[in-house]
C-alpha positions as YAML, in Angstrom:
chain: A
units: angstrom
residues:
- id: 1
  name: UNK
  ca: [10.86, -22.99, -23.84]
- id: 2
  name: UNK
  ca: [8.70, -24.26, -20.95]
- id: 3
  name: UNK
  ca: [10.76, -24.58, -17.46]
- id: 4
  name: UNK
  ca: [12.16, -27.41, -17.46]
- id: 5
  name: UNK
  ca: [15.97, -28.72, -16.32]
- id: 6
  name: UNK
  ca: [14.74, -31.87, -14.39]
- id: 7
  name: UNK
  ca: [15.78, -33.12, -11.61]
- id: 8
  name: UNK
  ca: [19.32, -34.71, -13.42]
- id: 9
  name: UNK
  ca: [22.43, -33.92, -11.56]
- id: 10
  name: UNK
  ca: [24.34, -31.23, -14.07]
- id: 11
  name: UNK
  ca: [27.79, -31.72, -15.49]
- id: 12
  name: UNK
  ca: [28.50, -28.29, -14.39]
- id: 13
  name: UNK
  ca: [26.95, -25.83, -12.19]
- id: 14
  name: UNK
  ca: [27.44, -21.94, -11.99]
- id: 15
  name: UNK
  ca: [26.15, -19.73, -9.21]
- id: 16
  name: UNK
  ca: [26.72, -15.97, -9.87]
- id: 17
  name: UNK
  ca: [26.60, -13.51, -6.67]
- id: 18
  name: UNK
  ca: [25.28, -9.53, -7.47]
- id: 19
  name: UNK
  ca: [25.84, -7.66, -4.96]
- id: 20
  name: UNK
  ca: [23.44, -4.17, -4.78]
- id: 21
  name: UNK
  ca: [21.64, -5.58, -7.44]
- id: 22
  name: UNK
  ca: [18.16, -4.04, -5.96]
- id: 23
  name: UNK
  ca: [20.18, -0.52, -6.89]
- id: 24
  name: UNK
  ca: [20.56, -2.03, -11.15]
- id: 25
  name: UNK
  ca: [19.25, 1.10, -12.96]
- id: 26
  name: UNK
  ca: [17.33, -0.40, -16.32]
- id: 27
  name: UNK
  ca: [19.85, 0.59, -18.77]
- id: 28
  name: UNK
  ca: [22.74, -1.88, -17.03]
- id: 29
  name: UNK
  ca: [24.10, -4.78, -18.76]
- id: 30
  name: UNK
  ca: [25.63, -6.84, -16.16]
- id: 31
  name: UNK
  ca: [27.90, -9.46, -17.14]
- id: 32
  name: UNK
  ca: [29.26, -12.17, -14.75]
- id: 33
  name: UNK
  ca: [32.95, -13.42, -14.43]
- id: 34
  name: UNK
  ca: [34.31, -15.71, -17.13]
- id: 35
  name: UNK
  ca: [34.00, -19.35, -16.10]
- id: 36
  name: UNK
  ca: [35.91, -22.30, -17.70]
- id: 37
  name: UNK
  ca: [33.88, -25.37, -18.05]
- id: 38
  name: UNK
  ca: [36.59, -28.01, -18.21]
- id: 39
  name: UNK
  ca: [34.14, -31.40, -18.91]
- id: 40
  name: UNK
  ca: [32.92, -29.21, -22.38]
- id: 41
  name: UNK
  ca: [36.55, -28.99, -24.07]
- id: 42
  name: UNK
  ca: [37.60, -26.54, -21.55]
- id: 43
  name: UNK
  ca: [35.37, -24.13, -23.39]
- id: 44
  name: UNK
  ca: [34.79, -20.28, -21.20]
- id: 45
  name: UNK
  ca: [31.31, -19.27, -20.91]
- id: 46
  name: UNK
  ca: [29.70, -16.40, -19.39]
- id: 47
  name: UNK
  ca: [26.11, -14.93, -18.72]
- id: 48
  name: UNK
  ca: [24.39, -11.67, -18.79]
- id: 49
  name: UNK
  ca: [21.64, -9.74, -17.45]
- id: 50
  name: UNK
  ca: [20.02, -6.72, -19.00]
- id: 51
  name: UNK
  ca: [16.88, -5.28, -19.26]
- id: 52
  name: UNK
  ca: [13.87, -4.98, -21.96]
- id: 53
  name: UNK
  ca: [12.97, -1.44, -21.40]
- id: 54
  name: UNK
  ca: [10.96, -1.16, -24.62]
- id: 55
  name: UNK
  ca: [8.41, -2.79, -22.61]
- id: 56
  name: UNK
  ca: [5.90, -2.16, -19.57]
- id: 57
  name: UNK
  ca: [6.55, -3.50, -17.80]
- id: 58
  name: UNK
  ca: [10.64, -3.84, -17.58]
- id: 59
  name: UNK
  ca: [11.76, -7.34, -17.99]
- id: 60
  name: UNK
  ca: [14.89, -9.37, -16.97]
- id: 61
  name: UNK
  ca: [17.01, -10.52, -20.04]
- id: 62
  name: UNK
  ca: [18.68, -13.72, -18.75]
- id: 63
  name: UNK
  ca: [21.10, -15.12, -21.26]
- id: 64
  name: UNK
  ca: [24.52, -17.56, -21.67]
- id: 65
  name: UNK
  ca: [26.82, -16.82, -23.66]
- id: 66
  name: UNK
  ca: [29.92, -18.64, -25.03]
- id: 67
  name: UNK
  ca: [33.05, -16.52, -25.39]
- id: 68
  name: UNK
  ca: [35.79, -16.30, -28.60]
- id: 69
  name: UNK
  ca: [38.07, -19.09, -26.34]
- id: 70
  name: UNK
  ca: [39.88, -20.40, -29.33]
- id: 71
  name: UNK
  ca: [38.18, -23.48, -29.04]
- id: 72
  name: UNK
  ca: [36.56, -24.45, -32.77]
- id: 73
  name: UNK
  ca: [34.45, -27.38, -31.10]
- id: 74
  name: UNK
  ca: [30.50, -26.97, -31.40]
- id: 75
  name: UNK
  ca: [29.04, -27.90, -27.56]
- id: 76
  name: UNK
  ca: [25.66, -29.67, -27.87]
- id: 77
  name: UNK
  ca: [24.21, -28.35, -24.23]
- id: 78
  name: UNK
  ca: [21.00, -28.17, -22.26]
- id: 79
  name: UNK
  ca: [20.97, -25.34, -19.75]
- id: 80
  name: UNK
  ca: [19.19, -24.06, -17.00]
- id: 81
  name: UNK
  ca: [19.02, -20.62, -15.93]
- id: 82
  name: UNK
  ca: [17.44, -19.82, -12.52]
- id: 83
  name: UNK
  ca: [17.15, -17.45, -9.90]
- id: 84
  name: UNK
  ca: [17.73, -18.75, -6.62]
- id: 85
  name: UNK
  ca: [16.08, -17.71, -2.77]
- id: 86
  name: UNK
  ca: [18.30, -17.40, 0.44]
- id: 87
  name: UNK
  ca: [18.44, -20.96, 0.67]
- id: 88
  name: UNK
  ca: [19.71, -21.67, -2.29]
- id: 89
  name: UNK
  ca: [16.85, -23.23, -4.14]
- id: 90
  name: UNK
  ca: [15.22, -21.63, -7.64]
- id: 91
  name: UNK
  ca: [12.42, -19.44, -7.15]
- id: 92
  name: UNK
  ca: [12.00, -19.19, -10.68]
- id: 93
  name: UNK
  ca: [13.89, -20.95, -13.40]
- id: 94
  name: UNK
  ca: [13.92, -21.36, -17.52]
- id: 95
  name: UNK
  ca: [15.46, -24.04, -19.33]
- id: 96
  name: UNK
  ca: [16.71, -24.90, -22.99]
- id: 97
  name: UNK
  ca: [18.76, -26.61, -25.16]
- id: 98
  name: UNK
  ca: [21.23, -25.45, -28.45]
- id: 99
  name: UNK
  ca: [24.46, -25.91, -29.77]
- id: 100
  name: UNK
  ca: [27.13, -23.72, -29.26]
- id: 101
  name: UNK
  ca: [30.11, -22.31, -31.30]
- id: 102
  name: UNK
  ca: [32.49, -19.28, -30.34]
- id: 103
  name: UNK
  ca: [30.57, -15.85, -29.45]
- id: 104
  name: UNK
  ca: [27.10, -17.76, -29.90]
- id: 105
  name: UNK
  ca: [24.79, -16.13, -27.58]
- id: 106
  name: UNK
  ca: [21.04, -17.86, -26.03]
- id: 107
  name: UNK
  ca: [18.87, -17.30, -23.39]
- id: 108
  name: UNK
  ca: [15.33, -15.57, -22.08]
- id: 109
  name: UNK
  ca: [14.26, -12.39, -23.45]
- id: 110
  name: UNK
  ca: [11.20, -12.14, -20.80]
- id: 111
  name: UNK
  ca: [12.70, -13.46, -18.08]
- id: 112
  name: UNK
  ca: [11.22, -12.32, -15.60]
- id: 113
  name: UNK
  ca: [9.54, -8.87, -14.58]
- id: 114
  name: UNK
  ca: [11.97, -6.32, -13.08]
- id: 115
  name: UNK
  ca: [9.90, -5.10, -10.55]
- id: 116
  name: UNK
  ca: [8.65, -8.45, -9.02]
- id: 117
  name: UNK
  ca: [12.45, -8.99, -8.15]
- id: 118
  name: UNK
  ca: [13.08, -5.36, -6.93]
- id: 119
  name: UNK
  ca: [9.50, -5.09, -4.73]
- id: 120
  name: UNK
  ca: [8.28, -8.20, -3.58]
- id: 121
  name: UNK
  ca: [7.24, -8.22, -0.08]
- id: 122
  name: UNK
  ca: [8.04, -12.11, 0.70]
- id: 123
  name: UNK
  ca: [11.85, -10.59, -0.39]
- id: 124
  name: UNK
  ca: [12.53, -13.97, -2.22]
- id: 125
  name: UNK
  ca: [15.32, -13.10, -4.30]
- id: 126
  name: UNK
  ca: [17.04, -10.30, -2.27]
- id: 127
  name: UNK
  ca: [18.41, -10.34, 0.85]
- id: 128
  name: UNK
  ca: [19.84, -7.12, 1.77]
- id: 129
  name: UNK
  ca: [20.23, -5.74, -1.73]
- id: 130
  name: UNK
  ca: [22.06, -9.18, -3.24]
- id: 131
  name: UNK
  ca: [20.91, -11.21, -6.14]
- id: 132
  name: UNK
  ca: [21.62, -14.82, -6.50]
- id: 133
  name: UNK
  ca: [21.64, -16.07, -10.16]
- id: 134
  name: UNK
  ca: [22.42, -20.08, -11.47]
- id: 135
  name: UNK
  ca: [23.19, -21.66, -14.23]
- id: 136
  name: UNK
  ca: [23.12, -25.30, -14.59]
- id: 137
  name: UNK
  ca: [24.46, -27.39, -17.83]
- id: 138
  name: UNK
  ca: [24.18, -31.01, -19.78]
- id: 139
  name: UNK
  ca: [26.51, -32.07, -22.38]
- id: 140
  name: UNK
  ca: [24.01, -33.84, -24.95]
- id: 141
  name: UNK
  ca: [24.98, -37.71, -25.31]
- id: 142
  name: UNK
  ca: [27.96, -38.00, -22.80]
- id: 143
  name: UNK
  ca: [27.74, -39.28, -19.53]
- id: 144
  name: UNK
  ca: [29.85, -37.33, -16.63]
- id: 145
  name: UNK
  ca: [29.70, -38.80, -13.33]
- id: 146
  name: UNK
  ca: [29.77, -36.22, -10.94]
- id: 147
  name: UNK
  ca: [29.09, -31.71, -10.73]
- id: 148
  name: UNK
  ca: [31.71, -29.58, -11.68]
- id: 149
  name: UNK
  ca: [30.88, -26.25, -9.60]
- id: 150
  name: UNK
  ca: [31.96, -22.61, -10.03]
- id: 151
  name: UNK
  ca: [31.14, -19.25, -8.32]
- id: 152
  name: UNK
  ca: [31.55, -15.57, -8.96]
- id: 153
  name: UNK
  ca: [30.90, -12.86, -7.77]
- id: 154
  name: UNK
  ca: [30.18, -9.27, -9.03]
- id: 155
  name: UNK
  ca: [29.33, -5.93, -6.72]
- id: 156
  name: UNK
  ca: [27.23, -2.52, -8.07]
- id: 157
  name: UNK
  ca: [29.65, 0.64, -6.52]
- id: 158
  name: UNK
  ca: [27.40, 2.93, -4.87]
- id: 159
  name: UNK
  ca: [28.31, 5.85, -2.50]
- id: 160
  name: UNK
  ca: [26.72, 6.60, 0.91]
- id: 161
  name: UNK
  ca: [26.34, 10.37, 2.11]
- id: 162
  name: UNK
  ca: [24.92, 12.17, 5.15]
- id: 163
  name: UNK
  ca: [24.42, 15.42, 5.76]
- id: 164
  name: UNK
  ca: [23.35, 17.87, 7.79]
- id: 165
  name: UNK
  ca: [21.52, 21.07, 6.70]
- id: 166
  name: UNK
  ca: [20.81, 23.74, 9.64]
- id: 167
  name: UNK
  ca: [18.18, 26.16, 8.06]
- id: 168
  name: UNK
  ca: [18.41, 29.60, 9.62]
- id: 169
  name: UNK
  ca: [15.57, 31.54, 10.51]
- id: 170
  name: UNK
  ca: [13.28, 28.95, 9.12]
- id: 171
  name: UNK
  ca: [10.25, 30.80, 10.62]
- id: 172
  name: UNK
  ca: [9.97, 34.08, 8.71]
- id: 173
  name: UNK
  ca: [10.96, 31.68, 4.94]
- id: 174
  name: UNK
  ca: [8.21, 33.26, 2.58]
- id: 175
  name: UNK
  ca: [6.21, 31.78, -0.27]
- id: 176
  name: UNK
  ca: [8.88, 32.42, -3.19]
- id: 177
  name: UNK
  ca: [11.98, 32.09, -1.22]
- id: 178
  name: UNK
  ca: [14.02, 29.20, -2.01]
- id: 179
  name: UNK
  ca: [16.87, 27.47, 0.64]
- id: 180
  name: UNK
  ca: [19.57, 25.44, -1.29]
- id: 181
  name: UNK
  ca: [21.96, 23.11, 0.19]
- id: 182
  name: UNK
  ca: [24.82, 21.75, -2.41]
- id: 183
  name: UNK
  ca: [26.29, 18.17, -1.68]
- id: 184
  name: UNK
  ca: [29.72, 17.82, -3.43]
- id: 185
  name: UNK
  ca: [30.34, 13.75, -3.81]
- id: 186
  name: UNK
  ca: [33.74, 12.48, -3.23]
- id: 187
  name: UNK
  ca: [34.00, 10.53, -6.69]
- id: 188
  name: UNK
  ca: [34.54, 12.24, -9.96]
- id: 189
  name: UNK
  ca: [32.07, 9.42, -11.27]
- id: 190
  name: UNK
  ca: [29.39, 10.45, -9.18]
- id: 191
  name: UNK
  ca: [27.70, 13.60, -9.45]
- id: 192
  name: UNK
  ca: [26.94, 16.58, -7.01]
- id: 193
  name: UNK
  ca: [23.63, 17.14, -6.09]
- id: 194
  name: UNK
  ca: [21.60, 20.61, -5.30]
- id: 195
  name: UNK
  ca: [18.73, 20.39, -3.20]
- id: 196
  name: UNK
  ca: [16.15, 22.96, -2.64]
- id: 197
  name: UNK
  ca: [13.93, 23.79, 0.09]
- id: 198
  name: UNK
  ca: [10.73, 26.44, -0.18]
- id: 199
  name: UNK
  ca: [6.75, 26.86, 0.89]
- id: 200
  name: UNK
  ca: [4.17, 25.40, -1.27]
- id: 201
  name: UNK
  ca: [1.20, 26.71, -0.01]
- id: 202
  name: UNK
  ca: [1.41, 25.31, 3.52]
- id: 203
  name: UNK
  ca: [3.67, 22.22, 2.47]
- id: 204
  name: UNK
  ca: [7.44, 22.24, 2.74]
- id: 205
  name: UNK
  ca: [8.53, 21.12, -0.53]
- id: 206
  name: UNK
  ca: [12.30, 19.57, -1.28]
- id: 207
  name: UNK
  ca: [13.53, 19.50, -5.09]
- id: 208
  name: UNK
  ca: [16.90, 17.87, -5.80]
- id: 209
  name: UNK
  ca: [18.74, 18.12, -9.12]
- id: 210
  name: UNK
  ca: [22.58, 16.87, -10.11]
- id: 211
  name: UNK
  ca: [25.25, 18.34, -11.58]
- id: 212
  name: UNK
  ca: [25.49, 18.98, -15.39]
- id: 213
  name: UNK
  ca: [27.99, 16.60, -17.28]
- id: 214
  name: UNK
  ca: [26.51, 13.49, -15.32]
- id: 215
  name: UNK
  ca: [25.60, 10.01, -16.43]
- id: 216
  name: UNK
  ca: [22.43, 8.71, -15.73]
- id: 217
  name: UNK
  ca: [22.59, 6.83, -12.47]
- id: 218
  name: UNK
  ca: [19.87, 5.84, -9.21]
- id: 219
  name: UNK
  ca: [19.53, 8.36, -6.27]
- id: 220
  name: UNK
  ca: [18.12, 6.95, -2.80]
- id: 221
  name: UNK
  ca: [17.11, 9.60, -0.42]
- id: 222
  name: UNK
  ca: [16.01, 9.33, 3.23]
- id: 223
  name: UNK
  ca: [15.47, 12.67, 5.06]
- id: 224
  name: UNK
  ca: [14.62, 13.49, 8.55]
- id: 225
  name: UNK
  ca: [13.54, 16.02, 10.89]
- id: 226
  name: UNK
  ca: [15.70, 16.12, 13.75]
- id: 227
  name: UNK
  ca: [14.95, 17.90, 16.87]
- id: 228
  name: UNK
  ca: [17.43, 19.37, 19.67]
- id: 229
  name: UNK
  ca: [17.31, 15.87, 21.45]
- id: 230
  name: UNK
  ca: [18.37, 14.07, 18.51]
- id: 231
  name: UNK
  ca: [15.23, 12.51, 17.88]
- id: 232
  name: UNK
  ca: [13.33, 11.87, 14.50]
- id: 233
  name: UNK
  ca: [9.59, 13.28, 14.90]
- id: 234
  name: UNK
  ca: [9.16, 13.07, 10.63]
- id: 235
  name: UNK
  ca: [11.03, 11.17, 8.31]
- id: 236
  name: UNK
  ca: [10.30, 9.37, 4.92]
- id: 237
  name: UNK
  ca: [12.38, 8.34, 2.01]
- id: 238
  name: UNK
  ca: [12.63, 7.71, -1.76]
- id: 239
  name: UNK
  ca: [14.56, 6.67, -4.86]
- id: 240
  name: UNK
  ca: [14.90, 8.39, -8.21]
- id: 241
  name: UNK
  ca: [16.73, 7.49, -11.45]
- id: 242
  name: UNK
  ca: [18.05, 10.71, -12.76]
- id: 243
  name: UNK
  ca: [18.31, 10.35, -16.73]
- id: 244
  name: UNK
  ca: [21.26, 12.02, -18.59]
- id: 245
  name: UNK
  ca: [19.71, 14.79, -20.70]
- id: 246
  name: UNK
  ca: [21.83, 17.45, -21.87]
- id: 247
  name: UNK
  ca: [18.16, 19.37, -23.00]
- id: 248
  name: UNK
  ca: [16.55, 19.58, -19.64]
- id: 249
  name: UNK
  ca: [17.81, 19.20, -16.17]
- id: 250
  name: UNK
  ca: [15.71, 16.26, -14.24]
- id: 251
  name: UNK
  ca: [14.14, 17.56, -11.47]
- id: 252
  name: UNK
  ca: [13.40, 15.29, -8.32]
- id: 253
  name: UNK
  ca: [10.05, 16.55, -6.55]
- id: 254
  name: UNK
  ca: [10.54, 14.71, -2.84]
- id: 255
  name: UNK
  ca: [7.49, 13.10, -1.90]
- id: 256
  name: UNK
  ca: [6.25, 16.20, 0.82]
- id: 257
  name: UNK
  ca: [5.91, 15.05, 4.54]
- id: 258
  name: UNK
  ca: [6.02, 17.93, 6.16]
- id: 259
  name: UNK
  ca: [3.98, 21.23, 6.50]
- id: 260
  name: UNK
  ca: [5.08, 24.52, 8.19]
- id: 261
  name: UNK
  ca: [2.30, 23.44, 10.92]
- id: 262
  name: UNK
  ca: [4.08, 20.40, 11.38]
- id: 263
  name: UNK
  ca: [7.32, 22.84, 12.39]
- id: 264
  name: UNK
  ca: [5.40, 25.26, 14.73]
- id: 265
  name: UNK
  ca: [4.76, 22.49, 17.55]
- id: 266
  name: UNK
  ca: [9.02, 22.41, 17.81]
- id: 267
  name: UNK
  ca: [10.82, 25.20, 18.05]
- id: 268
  name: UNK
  ca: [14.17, 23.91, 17.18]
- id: 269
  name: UNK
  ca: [15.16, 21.17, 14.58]
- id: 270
  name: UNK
  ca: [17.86, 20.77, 11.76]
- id: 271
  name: UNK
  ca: [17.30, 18.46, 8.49]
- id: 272
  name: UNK
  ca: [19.63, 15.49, 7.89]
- id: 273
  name: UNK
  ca: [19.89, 14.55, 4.40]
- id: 274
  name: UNK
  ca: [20.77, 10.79, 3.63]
- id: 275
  name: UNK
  ca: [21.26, 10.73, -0.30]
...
């Protein structure tokens, strides 16, 4: 339905807290803390977030969803489902209205676009990597005085790495010749990654795979040029989502920034990888 929710002061409000939701890979379902709603029988309630990746492009699922609490009672609700700026107010929001038994499930299928929550420039909905999500709820014919408020919060694991890679006698590398560099990861749930240095044509080219036997899972990169002084004359940086396929091994071309050229004007420099 149409956005609607109004401007009536909900029986119950829920504000859900992602942490590291701008590193979500599309094939997440992310579901938020339990919550009790104690002016609707007492009934527990929870939402969800996943992602329509059947489409182009991705959209945000956004949905509410009732849990098996034991509780036979049907709720006759409205509810609003919104995502909310740094400030706390909806930047955009869908409402609805159904009635809900035990394990019934409603919400948006078409949210909202993945990427206009991941990229925007005005950074509306992130601020530094978190995701602020709402729901808001009306019990149909009863009259509550007053807001019954809850908040959770939920935090994506991610591991940060840096590394240094010293390349020895850099100057006489060949076309064909290949420098590797393997990064073992502290967590058995995260795999280790291989990356590979050689000339293409006059470009330095970087490809990075991960170990076999690893789940898919999002790879952010920076890497850097770093010369004797400690200081950063090239550097640039990407992300990759590395799909599980036992067939072929996903290879990661980094987006080339530097040529051999580049690398004559300083005669000593090391590369720091930031995966």
């Amino acid at each position: 339905m149409a956005d609607d929710g109004g401007s009536k002061i909900p029986d119950f409000k829920f504000t859900w807290i992602i942490e590291n939701f701008s590193y979500c890979l599309p094939w997440m379902k992310l579901k938020s803390p339990t919550f009790t709603v104690d002016t609707m029988e007492g009934t527990e309630w929870h939402l969800l977030l996943s992602f329509k990746v059947d489409l182009d492009p991705i959209y945000i699922t956004f949905e509410i969803c009732r849990e098996d609490d034991g509780r036979p009672t049907v709720i006759d609700t409205e509810f609003e489902l919104s995502f909310l700026d740094r400030n706390g107010f909806p930047v955009v929001k869908q409402w609805n209205k159904s009635l809900f038994g035990p394990k019934d499930i409603l919400g948006f299928s078409k949210f909202f676009e993945l990427k206009d929550v991941l990229i925007r420039t005005d950074n509306d909905f992130l601020e530094e990597g978190t995701l602020t999500v709402c729901c808001r709820m009306w019990r149909i014919a009863t009259e509550i005085r007053g807001t019954s408020t809850c908040l959770g919060r939920s935090r994506l694991g991610m591991e940060h790495m840096s590394h240094q890679w010293i390349i020895q006698e850099f100057k006489t590398l060949n076309l064909g010749v290949e420098k590797t560099l393997l990064i073992q990861t502290t967590s058995k749930q995260v795999p280790s990654l291989s990356l590979s240095l050689f000339l293409d044509g006059g470009q330095i080219q970087i490809e990075i795979t991960q170990g076999d036997e690893c789940a898919s899972n999002m790879c952010y990169c920076k890497i850097s040029l770093i010369d004797v002084e400690k200081k950063v004359p090239f550097s640039t940086q990407d992300q990759h989502w590395f799909y599980s396929n036992k067939k072929r091994k996903d290879v990661w071309r980094f987006p080339i920034f530097l040529t051999k050229t580049n690398l004559w004007l300083i005669k000593h420099y090391i590369y720091q990888m930031i995966p």
